[in-house]
C-alpha positions in Angstrom: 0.0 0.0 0.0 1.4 3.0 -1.0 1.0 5.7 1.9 2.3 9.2 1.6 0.4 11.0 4.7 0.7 10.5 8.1 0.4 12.4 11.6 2.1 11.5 14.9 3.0 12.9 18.0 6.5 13.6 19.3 7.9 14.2 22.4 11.8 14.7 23.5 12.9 13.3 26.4 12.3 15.4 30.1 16.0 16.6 31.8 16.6 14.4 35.0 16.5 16.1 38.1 19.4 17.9 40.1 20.6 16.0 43.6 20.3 17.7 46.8 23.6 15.7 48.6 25.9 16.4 51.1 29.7 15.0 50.7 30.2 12.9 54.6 33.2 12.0 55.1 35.2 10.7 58.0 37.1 13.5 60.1 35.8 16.0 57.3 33.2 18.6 59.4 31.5 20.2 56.7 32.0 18.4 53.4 29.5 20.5 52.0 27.0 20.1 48.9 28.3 17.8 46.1 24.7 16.9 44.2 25.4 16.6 40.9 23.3 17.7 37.7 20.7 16.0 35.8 21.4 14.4 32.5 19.9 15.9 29.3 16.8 14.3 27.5 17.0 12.8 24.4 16.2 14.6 21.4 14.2 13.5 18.4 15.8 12.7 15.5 14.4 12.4 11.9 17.2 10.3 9.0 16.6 9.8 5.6 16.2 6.7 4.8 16.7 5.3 0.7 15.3 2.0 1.6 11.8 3.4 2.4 9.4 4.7 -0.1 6.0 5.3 2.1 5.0 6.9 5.3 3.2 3.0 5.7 5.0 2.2 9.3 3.7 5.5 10.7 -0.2 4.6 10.1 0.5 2.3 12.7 2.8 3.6 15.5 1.6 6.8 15.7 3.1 8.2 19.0 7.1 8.6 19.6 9.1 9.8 23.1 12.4 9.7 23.6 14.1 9.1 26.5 14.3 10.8 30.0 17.5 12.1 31.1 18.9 10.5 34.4 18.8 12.5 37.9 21.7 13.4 39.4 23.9 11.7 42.3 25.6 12.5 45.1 29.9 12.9 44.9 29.3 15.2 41.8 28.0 12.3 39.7 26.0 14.0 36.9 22.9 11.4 35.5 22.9 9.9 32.2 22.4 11.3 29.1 19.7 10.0 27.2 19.5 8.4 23.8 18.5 9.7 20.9 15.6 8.4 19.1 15.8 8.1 15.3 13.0 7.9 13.6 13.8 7.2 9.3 11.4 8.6 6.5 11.6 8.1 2.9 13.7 11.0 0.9 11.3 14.1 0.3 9.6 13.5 3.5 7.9 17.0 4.8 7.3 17.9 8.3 5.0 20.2 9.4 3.0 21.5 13.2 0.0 20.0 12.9 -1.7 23.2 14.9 0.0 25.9 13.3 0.4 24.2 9.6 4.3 25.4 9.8 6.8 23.8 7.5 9.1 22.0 10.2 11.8 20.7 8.2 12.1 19.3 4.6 13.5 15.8 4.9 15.4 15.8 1.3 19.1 15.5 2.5 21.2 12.9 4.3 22.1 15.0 7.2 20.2 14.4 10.6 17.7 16.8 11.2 16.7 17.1 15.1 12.9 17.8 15.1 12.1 17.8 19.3 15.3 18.9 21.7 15.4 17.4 24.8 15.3 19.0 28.3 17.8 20.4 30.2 18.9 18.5 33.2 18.5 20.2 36.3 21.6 21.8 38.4 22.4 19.9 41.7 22.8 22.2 45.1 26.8 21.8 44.7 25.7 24.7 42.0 24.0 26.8 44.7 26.7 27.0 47.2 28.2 30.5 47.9 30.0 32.1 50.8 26.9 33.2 52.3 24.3 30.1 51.5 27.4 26.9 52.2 23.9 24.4 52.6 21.6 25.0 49.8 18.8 22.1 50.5 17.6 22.9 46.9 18.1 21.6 43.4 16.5 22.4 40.0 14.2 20.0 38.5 14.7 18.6 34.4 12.8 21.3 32.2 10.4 19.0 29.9 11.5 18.1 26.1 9.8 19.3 23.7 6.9 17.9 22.1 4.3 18.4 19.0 2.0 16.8 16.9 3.3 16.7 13.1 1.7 16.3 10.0 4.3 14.4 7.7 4.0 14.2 4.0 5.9 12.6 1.5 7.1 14.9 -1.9 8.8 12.2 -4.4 12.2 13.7 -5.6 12.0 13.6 -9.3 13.4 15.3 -12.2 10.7 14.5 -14.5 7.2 13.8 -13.8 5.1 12.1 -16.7 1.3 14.0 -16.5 -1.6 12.6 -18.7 -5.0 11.5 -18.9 -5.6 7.4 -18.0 -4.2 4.9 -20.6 -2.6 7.5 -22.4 1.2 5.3 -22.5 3.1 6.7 -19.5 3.4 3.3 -18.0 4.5 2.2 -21.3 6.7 5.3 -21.5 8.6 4.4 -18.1 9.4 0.7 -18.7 10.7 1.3 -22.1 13.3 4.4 -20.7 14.2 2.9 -17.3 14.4 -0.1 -15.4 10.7 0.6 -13.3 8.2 -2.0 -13.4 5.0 -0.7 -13.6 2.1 -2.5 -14.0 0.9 -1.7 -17.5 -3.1 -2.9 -18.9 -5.6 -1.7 -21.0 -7.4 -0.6 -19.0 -8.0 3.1 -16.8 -6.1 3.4 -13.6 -4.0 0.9 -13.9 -1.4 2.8 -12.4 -2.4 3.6 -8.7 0.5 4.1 -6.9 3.3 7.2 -8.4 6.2 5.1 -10.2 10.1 6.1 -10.1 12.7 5.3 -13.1 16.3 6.3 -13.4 16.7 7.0 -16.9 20.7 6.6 -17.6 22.1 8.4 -20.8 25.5 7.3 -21.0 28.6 7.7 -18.4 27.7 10.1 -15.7 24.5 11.5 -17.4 21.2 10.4 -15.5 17.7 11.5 -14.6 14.8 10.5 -12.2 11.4 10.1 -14.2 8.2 9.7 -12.0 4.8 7.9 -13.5 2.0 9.7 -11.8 -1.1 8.0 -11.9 -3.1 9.1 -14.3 -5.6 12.6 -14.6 -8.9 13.6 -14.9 -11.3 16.5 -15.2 -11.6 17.8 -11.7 -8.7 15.8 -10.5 -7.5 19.2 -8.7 -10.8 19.2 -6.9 -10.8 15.5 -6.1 -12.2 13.8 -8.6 -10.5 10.3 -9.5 -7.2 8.8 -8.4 -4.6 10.8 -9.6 -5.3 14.1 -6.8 -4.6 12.1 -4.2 -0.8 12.6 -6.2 -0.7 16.2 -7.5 1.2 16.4 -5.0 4.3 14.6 -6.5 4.4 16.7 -9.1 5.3 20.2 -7.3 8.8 19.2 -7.0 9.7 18.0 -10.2 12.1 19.9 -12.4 10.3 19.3 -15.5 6.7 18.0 -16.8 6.4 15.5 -19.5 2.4 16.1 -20.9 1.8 12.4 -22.3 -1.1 12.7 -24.7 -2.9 9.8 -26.8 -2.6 11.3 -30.3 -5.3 8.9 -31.5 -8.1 9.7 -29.5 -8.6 5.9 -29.1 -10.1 6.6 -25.8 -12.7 8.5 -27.8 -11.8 11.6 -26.4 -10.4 14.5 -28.5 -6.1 15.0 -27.7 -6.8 18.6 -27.9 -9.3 19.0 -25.0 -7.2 16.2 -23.3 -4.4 18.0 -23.3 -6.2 21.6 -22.1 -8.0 19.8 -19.4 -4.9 18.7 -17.7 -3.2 21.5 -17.9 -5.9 23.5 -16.3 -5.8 20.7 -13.5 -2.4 21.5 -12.8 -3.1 24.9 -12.8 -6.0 24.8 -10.2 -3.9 22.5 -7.7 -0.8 25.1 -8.3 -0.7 27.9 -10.2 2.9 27.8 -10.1 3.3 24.2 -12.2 1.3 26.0 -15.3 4.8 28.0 -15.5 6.6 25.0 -14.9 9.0 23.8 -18.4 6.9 21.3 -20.0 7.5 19.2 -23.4 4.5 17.3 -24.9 4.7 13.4 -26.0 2.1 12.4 -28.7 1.7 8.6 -28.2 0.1 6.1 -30.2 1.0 7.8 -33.7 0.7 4.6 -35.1 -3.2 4.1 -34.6 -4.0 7.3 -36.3 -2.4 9.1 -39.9 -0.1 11.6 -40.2 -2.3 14.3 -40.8 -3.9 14.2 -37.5 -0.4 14.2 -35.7 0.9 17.4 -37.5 -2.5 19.0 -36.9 -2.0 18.5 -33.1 1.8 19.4 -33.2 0.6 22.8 -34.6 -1.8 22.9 -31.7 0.8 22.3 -29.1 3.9 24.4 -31.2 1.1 27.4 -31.4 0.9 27.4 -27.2 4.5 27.6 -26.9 5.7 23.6 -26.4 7.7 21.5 -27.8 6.3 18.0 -29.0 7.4 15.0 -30.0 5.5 12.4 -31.6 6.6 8.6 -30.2 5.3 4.7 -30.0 6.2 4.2 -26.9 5.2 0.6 -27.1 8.2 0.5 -29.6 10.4 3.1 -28.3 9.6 5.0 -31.7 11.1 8.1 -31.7 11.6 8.1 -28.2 15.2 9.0 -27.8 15.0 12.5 -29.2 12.9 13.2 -26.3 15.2 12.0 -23.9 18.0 13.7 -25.3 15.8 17.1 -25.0 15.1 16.3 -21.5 18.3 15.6 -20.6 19.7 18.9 -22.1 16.7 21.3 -20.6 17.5 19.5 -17.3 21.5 21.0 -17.7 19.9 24.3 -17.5 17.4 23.9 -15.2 17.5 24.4 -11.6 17.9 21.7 -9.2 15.2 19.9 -7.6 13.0 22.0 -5.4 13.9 22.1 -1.5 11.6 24.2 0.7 13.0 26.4 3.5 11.7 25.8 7.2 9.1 28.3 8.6 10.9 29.9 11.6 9.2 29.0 14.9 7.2 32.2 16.0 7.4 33.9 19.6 4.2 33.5 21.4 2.5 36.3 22.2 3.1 38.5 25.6 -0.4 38.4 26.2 -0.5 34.7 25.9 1.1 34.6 29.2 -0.6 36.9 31.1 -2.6 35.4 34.0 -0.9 32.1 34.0 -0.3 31.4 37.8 3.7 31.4 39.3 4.4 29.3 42.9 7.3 31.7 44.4 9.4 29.8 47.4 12.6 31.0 49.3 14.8 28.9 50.2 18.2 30.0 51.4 18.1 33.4 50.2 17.1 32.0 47.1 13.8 33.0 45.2 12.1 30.3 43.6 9.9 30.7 40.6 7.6 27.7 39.2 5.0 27.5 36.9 3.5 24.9 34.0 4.1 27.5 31.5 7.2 28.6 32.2 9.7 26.2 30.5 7.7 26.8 27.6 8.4 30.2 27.7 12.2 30.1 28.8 12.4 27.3 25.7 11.3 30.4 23.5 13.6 32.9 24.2 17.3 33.0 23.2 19.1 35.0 26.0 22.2 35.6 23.8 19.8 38.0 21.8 19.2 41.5 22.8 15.4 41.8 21.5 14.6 37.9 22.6 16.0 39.4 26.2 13.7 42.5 26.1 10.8 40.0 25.2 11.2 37.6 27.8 11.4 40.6 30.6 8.3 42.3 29.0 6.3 38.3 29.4 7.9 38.8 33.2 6.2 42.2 33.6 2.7 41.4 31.5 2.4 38.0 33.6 2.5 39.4 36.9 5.6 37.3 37.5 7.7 40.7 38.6 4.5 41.9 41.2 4.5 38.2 42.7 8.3 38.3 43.0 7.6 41.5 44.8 4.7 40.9 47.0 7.2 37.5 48.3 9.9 40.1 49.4 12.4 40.0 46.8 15.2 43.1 47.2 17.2 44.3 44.3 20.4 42.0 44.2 18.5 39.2 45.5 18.6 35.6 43.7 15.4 34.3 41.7 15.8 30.9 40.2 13.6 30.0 37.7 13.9 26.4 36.2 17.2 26.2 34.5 17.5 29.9 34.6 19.2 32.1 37.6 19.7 36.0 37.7 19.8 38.8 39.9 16.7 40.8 40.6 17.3 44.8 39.5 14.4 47.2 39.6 
């Protein structure tokens, strides 16, 4: 079964928990605080993988975590880092957030691509001690790993993707060219599942040529089999308009070949500026009258054509010759950029409730929503600081520090983040 949509949930592992220990040693007084840090969570991890070609598996297993970091130990002893997990997709795999519809990551290279980051292990008291607080009986939890629910699906990565009506000769067209397999019958929709071929041309000189199954009128709307693989098509390089010269369908080639290309059109505007040659097949079940007739047609709209057998491989290798020299100047296959991650809003924050604890001079700020928060701002950024102190102020975190006590110069610890209160 050919599957190329899919949605699961992932989550990162949580950071282990700081230690709250004391070092005890014989004849030693005060050994003083020696908890160690949590380990890290494991991230998740999306691989290409060449030896899949559908999203089948993830119909199935639908929910992934990784690992959670290990908690920390007395003598210094830091926990565990967790694993990994690696999930593997077929090439031209898209991720995006299921809520927001954002583009994730495009899975079209062989570099790991971490989707989910893992938490932060927490600091152990041994972090806390200071000439004035020498027995901090506190130690920061793990911040959580990320986690989202993503809507994966699967762009084939071709250079040439054949478009036609049913039972027009694509299948025909692909077997003769490359070594792919299709199953080819007289019959509509015998192709149900997009087909690749590697189309060599000689030493070093290759292309990818993708069978899409075949088009009808409404296909962009979802009429038929073939819109369920539009989709295949956005990233080739080139289109290949496969048209049954004949008519021995019954149908007229001319309205064949305006009625797909308005399909295309409707599902993308951009594919009708898309390069596209035109293959008359089955010349030799109608006279040559007809065929120049309809290469003045297609020549008058600004295509090239090429009248073939494909059956035969008549005439078929001037069209791959052509192909092969458009796709020298053509760019390379299209990759789409990730959608950065948007701040939340200020307001999105505000009346969210904070727990404020002091513990050895020490201001203690929890809430559910702030990791969330501190996981959204980069503190090596000047504006991303101003934004996360304006969220401080709009959230009534800075009046609740206030009404506990706090002093300027005092100590708030907030998760895995520490600074000095200033008014």
């Amino acid at each position: 079964m050919f599957i190329d949509s899919a949605k699961i949930k992932i989550k990162a592992g949580d950071g282990g928990n700081g230690a709250v220990s004391f070092r005890r040693e014989k004849y030693v007084a005060a050994g003083g605080p020696d908890g160690g840090d949590g380990g890290r969570g494991g991230n998740v991890v999306f691989q290409v993988d060449d030896n899949l070609s559908t999203l089948a598996d993830f119909r199935y297993k639908r929910k992934y975590a990784a690992a959670r970091g290990g908690d920390g130990r007395g003598n210094r002893c830091s926990g565990k880092k967790a694993d990994d997990l690696l999930i593997r997709v077929p090439r031209g795999t898209l991720l995006r957030d299921a809520e927001t519809g954002r583009l994730v990551a495009d899975l079209s290279g062989d570099e790991p691509q971490v989707i989910a980051r893992g938490g932060r292990g927490g600091w152990g008291n041994s972090h806390f001690a200071t000439p004035t607080r020498q027995v901090p009986n506190f130690a920061k939890p793990g911040t959580p790993g990320e986690e989202m629910e993503l809507v994966m699906e699967l762009k084939l990565l071709a250079d040439v993707g054949l478009v036609g009506f049913p039972n027009v000769g694509k299948s025909t067209l692909i077997s003769v060219v490359s070594e792919a397999k299709p199953n080819i019958a007289n019959y509509h929709f015998t192709t149900l599942t997009p087909v690749l071929g590697v189309v060599r041309m000689g030493e070093g000189r290759s292309f990818v040529m993708a069978d899409i199954p075949g088009l009808i009128e409404g296909a962009s709307g979802g009429a038929g089999l073939g819109h369920q693989f539009l989709r295949h098509v956005d990233r080739c390089r080139l289109l290949l308009h496969v048209v049954d010269v004949s008519g021995s369908e019954g149908r007229d080639p001319k309205e064949d070949f305006r009625i797909i290309n308005e399909e295309l059109k409707k599902f993308n505007p951009e594919l009708a500026e898309r390069p596209m040659l035109v293959a008359g097949n089955k010349c030799d079940l109608t006279d040559d009258e007809t065929v120049e007739e309809f290469r003045r047609f297609v020549e008058e709209q600004g295509y090239e054509f090429f009248p073939i057998m494909a059956a035969i491989a008549y005439e078929v290798q001037p069209l791959l010759n052509r192909i092969s020299e458009l796709l020298t100047k053509l760019p390379p296959i299209l990759r789409y950029e990730p959608e950065p991650k948007e701040l939340p809003k200020e307001d999105s924050f505000s009346g969210h409730r904070v727990q404020i604890t002091k513990q050895d001079g020490v201001y203690l700020v929890e809430g559910d929503w702030l990791p969330q928060l501190i996981r959204s701002v980069n503190f090596d950024d000047y504006e991303s600081l101003q934004y996360f102190q304006r969220v401080l102020i709009s959230s009534g975190v800075i009046d609740a520090l206030r009404e506990a006590g706090v002093q300027e110069g005092d100590t708030v610890s907030m998760y895995d983040l520490e600074f000095d209160f200033m008014e």
